[in-house]
C-alpha positions as YAML, in Angstrom:
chain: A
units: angstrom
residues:
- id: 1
  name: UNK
  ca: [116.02, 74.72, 104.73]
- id: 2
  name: UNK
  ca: [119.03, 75.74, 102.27]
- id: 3
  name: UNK
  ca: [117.78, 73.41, 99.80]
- id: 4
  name: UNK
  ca: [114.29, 75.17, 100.34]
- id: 5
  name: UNK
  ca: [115.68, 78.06, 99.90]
- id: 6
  name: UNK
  ca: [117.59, 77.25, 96.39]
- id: 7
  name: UNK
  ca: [114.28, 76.54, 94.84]
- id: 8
  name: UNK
  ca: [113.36, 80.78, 95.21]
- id: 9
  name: UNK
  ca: [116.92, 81.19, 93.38]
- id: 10
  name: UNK
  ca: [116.10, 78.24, 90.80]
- id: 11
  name: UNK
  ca: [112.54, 79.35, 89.92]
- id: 12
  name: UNK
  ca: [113.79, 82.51, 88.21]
- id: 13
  name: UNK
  ca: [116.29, 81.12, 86.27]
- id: 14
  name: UNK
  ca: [114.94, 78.21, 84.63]
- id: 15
  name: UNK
  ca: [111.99, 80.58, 83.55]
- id: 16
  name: UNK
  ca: [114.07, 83.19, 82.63]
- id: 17
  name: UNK
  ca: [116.32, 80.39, 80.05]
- id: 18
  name: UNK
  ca: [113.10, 78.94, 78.95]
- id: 19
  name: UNK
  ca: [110.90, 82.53, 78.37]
- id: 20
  name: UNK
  ca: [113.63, 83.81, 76.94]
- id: 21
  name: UNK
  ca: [114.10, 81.32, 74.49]
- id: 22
  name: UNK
  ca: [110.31, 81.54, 72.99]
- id: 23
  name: UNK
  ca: [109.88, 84.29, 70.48]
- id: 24
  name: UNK
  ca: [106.82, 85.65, 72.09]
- id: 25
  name: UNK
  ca: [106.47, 88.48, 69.73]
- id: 26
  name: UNK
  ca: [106.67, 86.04, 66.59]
- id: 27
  name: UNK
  ca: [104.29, 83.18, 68.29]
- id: 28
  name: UNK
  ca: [101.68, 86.14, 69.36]
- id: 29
  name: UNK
  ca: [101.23, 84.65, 72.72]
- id: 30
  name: UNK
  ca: [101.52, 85.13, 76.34]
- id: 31
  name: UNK
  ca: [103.92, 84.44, 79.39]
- id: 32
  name: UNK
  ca: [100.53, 82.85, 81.19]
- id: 33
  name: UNK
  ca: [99.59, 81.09, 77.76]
- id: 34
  name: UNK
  ca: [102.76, 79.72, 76.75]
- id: 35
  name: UNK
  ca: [102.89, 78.47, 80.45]
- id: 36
  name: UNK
  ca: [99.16, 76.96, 80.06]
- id: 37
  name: UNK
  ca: [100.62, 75.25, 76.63]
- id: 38
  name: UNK
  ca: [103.80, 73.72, 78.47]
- id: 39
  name: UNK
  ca: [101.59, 72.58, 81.48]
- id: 40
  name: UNK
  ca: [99.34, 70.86, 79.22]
- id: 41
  name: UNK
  ca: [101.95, 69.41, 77.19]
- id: 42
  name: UNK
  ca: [103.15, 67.68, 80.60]
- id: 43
  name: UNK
  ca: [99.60, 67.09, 82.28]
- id: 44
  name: UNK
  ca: [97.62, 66.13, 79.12]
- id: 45
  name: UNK
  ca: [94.36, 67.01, 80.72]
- id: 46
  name: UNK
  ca: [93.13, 69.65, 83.12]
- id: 47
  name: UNK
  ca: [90.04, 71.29, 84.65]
- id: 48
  name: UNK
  ca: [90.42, 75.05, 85.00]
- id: 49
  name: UNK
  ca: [91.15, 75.08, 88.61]
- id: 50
  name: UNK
  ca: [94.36, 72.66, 87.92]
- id: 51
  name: UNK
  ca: [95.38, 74.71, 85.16]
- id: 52
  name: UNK
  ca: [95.11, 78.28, 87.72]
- id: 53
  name: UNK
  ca: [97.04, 76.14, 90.23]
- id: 54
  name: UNK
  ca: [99.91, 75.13, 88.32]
- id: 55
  name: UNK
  ca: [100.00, 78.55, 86.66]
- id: 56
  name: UNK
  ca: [100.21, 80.17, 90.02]
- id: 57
  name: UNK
  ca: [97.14, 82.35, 88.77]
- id: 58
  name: UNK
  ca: [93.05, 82.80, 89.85]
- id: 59
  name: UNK
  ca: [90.63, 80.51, 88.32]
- id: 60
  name: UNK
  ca: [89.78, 83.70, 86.51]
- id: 61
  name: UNK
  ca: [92.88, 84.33, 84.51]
- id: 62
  name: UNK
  ca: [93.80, 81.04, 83.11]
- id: 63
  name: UNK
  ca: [90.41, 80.91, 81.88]
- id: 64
  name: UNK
  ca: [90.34, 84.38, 79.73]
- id: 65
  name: UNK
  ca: [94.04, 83.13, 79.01]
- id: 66
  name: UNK
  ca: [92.99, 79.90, 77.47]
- id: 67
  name: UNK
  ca: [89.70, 81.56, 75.72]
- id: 68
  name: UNK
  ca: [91.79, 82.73, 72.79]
- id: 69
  name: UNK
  ca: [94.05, 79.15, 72.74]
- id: 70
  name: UNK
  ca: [90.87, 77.35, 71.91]
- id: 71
  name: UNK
  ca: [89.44, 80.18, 69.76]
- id: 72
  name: UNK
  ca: [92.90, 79.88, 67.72]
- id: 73
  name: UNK
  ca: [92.54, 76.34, 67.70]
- id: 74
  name: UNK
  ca: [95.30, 75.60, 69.89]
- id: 75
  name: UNK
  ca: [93.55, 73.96, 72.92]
- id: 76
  name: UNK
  ca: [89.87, 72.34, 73.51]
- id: 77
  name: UNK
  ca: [87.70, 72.04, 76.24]
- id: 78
  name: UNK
  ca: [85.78, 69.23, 76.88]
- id: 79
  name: UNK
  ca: [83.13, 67.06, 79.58]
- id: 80
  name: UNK
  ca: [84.21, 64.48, 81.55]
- id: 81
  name: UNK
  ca: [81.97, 61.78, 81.26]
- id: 82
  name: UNK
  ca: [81.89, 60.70, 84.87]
- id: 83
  name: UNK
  ca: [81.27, 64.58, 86.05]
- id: 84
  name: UNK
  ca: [79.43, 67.11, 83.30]
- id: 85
  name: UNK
  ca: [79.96, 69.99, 85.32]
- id: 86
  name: UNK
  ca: [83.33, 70.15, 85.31]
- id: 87
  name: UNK
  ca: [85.12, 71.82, 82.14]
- id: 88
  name: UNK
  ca: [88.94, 70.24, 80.99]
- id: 89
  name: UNK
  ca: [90.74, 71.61, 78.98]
- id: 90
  name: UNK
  ca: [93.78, 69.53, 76.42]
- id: 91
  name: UNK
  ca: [95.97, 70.42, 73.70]
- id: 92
  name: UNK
  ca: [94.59, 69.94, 70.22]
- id: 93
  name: UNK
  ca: [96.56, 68.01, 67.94]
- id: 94
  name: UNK
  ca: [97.50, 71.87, 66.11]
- id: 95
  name: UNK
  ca: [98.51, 72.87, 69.67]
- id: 96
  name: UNK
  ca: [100.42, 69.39, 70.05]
- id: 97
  name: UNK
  ca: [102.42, 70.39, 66.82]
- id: 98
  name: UNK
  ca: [102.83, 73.94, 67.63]
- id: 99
  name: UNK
  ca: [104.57, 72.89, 71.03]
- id: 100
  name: UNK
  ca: [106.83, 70.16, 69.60]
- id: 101
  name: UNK
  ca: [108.50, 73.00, 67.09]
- id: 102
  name: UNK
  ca: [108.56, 75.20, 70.11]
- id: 103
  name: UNK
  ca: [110.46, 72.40, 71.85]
- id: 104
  name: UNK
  ca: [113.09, 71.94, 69.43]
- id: 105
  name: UNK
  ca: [114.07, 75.44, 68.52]
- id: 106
  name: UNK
  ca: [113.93, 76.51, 72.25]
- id: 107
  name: UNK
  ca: [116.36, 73.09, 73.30]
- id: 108
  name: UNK
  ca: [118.59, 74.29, 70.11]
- id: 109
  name: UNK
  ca: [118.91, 77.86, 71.34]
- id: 110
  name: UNK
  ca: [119.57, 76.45, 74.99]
- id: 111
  name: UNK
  ca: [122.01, 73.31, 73.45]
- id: 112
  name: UNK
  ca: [124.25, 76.75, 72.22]
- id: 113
  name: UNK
  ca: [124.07, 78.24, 75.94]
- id: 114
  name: UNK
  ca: [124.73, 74.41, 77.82]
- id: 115
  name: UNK
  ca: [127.62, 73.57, 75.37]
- id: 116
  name: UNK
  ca: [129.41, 76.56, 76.43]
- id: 117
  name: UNK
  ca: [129.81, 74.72, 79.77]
- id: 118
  name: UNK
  ca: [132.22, 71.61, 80.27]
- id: 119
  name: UNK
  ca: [131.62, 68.36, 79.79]
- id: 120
  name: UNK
  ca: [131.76, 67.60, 83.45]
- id: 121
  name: UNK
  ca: [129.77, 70.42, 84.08]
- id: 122
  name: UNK
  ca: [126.68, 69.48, 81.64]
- id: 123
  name: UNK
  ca: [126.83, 65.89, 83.07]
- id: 124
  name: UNK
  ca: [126.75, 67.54, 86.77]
- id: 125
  name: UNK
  ca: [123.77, 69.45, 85.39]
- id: 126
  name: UNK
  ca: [122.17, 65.99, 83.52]
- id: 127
  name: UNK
  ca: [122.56, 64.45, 87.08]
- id: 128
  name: UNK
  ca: [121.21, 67.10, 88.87]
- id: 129
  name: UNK
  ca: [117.89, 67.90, 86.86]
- id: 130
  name: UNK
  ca: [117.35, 64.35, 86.74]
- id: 131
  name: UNK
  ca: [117.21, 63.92, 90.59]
- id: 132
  name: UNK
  ca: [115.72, 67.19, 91.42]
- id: 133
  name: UNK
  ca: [112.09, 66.54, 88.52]
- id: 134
  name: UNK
  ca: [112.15, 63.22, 90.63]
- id: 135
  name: UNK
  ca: [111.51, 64.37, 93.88]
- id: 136
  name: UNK
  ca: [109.91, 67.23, 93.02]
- id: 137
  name: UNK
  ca: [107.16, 64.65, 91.11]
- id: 138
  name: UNK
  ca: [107.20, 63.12, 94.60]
- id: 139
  name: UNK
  ca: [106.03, 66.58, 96.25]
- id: 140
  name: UNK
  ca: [103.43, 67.26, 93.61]
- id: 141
  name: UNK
  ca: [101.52, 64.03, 93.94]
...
């Protein structure tokens, strides 16, 4: 249960290092659309309901979120072919771009913050992550 527990301690960190690193006021975008971005940069494609779930928000929500990504050109929504009712949603190759700039300036601001820490300390770290997105893949599927 301790290592249960660590994940309520670890959730606010990482998004803390990772929120704080995105210029939100210079991109124009929100904490629930920058997390809709990342999500699809790791998921690829999603129906709405996917998108609320990892996003920890109502069906609702991500959808007025994600209105202005597509209208901005940043994500599109599209028909499955094997079920037209249900709407996905994917990143759009501007939105693809946008997130891989994002991605290096927000791992060169954090590279500053990790190098700080020893060497035996980032490789603890390197170890660590490494294990911990592996199980946790486990859980999700």
């Amino acid at each position: 249960m301790k290592d249960i527990s660590a994940l309520f301690e670890i959730f606010p960190i990482c998004q803390k290092l990772l929120l704080n690193s995105f210029d939100l006021h210079d991109i124009h975008f929100t904490k629930t659309q920058i997390y809709i971005l990342l999500t699809l940069s790791a998921k690829k494609n999603l129906n709405m309901s996917e998108v609320a779930a990892y996003i920890a928000s109502s069906k609702e929500q991500a959808t007025r979120a994600v209105a202005p990504l597509v209208k901005q050109g940043y994500v599109e929504r599209y028909h499955n072919e094997s079920n037209r009712k249900k709407v996905f949603i994917r990143l759009t190759k501007q939105g693809n771009d946008f997130l891989q700039k994002e991605k290096i300036r927000v791992k060169s601001h954090l590279a500053s913050q990790f190098n700080a820490l020893s060497l035996e300390d980032r490789e603890i770290f390197r170890q660590s992550i490494e294990n911990t997105l592996r199980v946790l893949r486990k859980l999700e599927s």
